[in-house]
N, CA, C and O atoms as CSV, one atom per row, in Angstrom:
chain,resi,resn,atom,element,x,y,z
A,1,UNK,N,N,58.082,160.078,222.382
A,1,UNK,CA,C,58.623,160.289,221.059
A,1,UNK,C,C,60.146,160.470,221.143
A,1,UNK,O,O,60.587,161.392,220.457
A,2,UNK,N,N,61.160,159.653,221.966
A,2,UNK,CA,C,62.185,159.749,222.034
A,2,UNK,C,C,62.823,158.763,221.261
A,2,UNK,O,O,62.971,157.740,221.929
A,3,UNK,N,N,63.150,158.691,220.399
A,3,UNK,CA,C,64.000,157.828,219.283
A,3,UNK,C,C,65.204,158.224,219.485
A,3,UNK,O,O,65.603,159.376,219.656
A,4,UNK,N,N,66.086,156.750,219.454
A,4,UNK,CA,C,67.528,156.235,219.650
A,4,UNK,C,C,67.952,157.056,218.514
A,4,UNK,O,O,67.357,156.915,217.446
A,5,UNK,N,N,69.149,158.109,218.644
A,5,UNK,CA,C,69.866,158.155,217.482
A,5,UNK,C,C,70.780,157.206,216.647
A,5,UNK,O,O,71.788,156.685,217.126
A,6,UNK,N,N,70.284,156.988,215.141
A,6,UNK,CA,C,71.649,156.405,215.037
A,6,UNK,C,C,72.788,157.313,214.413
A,6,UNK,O,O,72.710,158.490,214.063
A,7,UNK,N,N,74.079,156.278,214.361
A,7,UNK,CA,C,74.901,157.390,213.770
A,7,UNK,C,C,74.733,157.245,211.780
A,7,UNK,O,O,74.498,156.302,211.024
A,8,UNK,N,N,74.930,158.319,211.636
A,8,UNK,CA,C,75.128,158.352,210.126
A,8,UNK,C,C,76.576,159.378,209.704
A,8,UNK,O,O,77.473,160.012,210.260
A,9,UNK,N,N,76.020,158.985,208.185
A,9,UNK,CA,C,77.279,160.127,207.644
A,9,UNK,C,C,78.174,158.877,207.487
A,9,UNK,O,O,77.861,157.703,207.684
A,10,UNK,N,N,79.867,159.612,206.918
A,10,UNK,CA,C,80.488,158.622,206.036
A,10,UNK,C,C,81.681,157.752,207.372
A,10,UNK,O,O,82.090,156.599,207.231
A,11,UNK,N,N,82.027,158.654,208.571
A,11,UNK,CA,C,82.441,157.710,209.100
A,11,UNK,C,C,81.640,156.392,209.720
A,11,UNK,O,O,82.249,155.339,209.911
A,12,UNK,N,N,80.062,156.550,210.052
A,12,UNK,CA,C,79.686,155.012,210.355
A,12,UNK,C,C,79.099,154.286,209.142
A,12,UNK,O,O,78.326,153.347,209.330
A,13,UNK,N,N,79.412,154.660,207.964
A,13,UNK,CA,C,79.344,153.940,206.764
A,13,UNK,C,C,80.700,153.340,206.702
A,13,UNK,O,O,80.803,152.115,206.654
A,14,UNK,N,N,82.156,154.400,206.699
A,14,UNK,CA,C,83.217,153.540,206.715
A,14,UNK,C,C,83.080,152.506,207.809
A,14,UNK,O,O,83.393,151.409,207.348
A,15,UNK,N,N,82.713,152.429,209.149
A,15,UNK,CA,C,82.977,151.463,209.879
A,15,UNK,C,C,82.324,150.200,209.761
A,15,UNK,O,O,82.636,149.052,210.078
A,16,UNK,N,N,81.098,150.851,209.088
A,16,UNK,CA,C,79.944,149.548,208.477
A,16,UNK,C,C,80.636,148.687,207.961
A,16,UNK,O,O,80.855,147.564,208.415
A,17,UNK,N,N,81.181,149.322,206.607
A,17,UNK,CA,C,81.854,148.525,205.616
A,17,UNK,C,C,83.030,147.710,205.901
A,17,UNK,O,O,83.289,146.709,205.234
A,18,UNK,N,N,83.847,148.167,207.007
A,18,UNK,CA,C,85.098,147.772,207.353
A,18,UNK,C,C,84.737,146.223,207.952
A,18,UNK,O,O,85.046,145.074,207.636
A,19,UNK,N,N,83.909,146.859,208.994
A,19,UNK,CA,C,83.370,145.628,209.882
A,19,UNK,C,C,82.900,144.526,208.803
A,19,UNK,O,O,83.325,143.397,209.046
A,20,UNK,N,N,81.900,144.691,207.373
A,20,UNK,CA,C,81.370,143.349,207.107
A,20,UNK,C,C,82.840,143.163,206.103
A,20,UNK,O,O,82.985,142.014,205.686
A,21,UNK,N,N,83.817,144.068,205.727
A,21,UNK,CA,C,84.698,143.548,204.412
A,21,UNK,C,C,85.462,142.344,205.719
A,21,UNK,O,O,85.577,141.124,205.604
A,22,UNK,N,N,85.942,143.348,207.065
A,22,UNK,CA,C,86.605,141.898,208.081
A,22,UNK,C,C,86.387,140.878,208.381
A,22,UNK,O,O,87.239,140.022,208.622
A,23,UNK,N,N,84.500,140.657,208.468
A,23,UNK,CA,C,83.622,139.344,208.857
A,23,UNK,C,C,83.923,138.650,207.603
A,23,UNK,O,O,84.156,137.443,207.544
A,24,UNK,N,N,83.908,139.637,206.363
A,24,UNK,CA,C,83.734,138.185,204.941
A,24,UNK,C,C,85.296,137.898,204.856
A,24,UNK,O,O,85.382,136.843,204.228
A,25,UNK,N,N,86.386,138.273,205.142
A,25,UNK,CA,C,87.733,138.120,205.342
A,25,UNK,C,C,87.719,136.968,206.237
A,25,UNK,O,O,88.746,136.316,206.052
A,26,UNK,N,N,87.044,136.505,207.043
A,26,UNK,CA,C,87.232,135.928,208.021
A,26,UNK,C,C,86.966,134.185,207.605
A,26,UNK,O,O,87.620,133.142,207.596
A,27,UNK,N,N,85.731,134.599,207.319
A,27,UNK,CA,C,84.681,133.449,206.653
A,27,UNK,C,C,85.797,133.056,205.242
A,27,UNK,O,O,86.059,131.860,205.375
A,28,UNK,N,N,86.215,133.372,204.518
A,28,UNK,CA,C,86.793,133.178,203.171
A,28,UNK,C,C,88.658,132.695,203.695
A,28,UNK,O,O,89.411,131.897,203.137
A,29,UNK,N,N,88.867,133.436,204.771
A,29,UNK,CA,C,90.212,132.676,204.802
A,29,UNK,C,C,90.087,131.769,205.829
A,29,UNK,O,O,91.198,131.637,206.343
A,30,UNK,N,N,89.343,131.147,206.323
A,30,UNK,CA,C,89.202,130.006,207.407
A,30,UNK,C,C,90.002,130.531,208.721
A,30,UNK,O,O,90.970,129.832,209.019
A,31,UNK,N,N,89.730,131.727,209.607
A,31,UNK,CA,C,90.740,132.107,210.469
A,31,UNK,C,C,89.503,131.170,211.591
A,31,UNK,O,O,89.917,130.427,212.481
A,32,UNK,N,N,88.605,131.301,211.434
A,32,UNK,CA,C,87.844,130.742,212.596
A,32,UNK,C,C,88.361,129.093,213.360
A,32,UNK,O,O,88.382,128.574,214.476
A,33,UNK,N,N,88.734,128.740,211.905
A,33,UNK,CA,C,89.208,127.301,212.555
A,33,UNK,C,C,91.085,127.297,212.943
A,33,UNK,O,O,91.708,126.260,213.171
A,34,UNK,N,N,91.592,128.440,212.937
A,34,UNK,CA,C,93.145,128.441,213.114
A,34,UNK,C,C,93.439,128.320,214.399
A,34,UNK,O,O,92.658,128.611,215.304
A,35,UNK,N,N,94.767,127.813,214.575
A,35,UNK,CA,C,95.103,128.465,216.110
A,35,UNK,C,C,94.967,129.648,216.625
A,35,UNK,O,O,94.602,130.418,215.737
A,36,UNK,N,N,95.082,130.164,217.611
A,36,UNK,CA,C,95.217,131.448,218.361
A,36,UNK,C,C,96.136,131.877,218.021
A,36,UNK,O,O,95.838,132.926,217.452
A,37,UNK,N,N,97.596,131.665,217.992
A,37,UNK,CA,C,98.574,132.513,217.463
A,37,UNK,C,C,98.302,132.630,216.375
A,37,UNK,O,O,98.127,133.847,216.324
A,38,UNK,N,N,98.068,132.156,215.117
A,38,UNK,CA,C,97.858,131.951,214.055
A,38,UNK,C,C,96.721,133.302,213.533
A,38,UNK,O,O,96.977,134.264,212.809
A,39,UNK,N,N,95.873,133.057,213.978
A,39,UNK,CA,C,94.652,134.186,214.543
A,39,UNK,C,C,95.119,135.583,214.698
A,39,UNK,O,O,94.787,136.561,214.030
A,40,UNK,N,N,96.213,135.489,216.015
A,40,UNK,CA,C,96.863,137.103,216.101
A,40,UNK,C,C,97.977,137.486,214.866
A,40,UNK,O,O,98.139,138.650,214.498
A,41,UNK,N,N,98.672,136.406,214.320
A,41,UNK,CA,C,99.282,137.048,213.214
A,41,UNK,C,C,98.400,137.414,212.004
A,41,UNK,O,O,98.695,138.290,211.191
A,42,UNK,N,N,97.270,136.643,211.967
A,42,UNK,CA,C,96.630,136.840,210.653
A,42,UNK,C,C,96.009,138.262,211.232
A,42,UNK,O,O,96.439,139.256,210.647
A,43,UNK,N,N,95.270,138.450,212.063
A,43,UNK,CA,C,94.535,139.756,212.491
A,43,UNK,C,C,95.971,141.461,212.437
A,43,UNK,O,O,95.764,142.637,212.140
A,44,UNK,N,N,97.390,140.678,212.914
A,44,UNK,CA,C,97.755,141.425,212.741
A,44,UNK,C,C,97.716,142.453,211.627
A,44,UNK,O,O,97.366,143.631,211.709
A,45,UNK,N,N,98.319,141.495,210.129
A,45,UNK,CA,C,98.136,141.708,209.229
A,45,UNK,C,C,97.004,142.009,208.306
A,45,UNK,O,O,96.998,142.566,207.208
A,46,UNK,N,N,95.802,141.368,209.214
A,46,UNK,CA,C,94.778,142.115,208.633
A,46,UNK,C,C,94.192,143.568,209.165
A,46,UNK,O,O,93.663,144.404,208.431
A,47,UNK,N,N,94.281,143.625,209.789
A,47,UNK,CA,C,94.237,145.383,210.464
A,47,UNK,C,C,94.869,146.508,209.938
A,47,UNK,O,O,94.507,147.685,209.939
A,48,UNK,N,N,96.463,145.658,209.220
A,48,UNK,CA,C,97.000,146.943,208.303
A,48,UNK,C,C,96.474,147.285,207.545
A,48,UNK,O,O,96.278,148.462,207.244
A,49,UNK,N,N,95.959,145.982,206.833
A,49,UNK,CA,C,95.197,146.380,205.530
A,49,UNK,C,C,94.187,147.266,205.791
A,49,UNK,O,O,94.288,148.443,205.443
A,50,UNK,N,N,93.237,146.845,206.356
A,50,UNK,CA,C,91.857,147.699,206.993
A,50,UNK,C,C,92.415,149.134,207.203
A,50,UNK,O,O,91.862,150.127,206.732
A,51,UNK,N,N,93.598,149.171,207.976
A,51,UNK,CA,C,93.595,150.401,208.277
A,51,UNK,C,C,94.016,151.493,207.046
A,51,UNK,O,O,93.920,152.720,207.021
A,52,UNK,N,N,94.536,150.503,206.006
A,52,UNK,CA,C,95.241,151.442,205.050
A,52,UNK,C,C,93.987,151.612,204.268
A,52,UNK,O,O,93.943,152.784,203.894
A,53,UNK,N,N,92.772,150.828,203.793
A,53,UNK,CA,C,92.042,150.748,203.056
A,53,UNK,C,C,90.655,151.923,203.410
A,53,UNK,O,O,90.008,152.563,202.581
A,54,UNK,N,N,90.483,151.914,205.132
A,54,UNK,CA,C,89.828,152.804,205.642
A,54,UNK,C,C,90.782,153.728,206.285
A,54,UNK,O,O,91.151,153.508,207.438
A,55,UNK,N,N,91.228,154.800,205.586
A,55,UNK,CA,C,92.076,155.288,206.347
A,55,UNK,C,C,91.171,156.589,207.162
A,55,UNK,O,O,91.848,157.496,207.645
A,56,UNK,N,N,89.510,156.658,207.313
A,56,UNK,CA,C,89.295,157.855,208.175
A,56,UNK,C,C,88.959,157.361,209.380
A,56,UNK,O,O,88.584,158.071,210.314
A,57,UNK,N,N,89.110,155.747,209.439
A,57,UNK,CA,C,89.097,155.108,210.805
A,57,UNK,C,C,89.939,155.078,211.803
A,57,UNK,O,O,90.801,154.203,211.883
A,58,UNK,N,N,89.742,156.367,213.003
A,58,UNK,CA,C,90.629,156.644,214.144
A,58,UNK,C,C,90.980,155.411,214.645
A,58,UNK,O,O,90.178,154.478,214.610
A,59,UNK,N,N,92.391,155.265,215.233
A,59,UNK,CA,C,92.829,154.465,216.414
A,59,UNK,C,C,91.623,153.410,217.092
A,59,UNK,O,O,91.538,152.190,216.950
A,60,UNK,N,N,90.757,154.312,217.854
A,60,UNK,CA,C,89.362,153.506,218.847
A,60,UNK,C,C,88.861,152.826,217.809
A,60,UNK,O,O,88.434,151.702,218.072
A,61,UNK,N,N,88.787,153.252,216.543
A,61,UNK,CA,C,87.408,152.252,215.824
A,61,UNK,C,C,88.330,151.452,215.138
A,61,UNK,O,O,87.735,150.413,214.853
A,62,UNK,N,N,89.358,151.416,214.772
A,62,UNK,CA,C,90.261,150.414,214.888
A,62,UNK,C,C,90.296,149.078,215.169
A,62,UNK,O,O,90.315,148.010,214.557
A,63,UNK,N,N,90.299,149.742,217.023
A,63,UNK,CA,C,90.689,148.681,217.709
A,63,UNK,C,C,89.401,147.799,218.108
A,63,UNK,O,O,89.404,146.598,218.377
A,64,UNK,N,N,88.375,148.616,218.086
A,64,UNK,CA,C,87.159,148.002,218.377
A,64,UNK,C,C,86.576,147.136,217.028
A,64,UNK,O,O,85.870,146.167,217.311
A,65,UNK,N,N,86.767,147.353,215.881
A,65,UNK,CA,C,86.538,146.445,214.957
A,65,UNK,C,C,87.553,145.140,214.905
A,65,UNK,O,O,87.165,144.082,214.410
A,66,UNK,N,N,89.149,145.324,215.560
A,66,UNK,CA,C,89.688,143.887,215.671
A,66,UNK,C,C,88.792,143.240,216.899
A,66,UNK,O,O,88.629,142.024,217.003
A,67,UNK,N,N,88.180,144.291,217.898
A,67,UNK,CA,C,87.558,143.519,218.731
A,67,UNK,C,C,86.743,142.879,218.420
A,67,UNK,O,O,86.511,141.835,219.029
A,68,UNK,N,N,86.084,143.237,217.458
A,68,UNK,CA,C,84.719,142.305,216.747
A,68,UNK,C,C,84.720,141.344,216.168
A,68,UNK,O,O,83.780,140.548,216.180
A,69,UNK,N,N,86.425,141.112,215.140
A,69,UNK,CA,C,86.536,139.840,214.667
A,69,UNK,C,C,87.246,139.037,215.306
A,69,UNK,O,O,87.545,137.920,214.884
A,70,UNK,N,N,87.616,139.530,216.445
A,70,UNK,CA,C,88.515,138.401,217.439
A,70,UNK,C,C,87.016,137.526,218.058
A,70,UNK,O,O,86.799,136.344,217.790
A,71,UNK,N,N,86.238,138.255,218.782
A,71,UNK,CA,C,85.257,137.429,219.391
A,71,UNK,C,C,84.352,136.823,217.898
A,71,UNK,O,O,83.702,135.794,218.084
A,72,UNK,N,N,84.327,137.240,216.936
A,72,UNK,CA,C,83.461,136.723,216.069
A,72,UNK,C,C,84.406,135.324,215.755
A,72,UNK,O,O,83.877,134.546,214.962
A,73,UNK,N,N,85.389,135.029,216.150
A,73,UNK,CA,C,86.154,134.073,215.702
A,73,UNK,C,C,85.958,132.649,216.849
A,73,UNK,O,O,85.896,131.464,216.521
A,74,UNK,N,N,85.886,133.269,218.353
A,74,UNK,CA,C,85.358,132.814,218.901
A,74,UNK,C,C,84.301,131.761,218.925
A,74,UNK,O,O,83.187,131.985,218.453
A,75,UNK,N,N,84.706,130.325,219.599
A,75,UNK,CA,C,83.837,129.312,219.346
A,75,UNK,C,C,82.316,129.599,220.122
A,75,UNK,O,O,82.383,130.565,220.882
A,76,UNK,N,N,81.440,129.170,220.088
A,76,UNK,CA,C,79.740,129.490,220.567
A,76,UNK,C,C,79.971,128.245,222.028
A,76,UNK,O,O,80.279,127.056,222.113
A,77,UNK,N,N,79.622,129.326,222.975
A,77,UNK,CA,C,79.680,128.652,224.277
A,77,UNK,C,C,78.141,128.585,224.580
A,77,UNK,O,O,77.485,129.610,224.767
A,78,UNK,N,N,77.551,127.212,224.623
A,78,UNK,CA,C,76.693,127.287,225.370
A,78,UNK,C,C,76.411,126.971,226.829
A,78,UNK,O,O,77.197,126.405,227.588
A,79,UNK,N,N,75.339,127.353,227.093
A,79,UNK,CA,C,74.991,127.706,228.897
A,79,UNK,C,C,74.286,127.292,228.925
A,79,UNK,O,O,73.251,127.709,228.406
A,80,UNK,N,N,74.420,125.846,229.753
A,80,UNK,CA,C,72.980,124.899,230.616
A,80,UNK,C,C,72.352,126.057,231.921
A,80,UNK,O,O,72.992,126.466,232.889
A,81,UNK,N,N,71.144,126.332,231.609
A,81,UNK,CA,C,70.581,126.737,232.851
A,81,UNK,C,C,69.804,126.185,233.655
A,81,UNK,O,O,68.579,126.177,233.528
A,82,UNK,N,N,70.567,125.556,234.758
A,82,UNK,CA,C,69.648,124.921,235.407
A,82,UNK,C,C,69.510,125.619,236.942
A,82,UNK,O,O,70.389,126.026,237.703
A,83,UNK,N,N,67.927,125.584,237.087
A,83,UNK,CA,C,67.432,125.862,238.101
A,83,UNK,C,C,68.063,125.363,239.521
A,83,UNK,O,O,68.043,124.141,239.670
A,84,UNK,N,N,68.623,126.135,240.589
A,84,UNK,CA,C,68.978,125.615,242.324
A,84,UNK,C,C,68.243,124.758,242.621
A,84,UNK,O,O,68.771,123.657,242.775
A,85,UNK,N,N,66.987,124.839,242.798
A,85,UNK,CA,C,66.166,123.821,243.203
A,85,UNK,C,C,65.419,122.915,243.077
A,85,UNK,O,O,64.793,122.181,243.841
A,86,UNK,N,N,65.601,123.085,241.412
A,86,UNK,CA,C,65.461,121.373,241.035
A,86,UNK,C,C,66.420,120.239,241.231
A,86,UNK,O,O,67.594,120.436,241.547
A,87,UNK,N,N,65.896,119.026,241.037
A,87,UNK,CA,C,66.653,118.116,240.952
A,87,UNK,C,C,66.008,117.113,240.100
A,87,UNK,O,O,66.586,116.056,239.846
């Protein structure tokens, strides 16, 4: 009977929200298909916002939500797995 806590309360609601308002930010301004620099200026500027909009979001959750839309921006790598000893 050991159940995973999750977190609750209003800071992992703010981070909830932050995280999907950044994903639909993402999807709606086409950053997925931009360059990389292009990408870090837009993220720049989008992080202020975020940060001004969630302002009980510390520094770490911050930075870990640009982490989320940087790789969410990220193209889908797929992985052939092929077996050593076939041929």
């Amino acid at each position: 009977m050991n159940k995973k806590k999750l977190r609750s309360g209003p800071e992992a609601a703010s981070f909830t929200q932050a995280r999907d308002e950044l994903f639909s930010h993402i999807l709606r301004c086409g950053v997925i298909d931009a360059l990389p620099e292009h990408q870090k200026d837009w993220f720049d500027d989008t992080m202020g916002y975020i940060a001004d909009r969630y302002e009980d979001l510390n520094p770490e959750q911050q930075a870990q939500l640009r982490l989320l839309g940087e790789r969410y921006c990220q193209p889908v790598r797929r992985v052939d797995t092929v077996e050593s000893g076939a041929a």
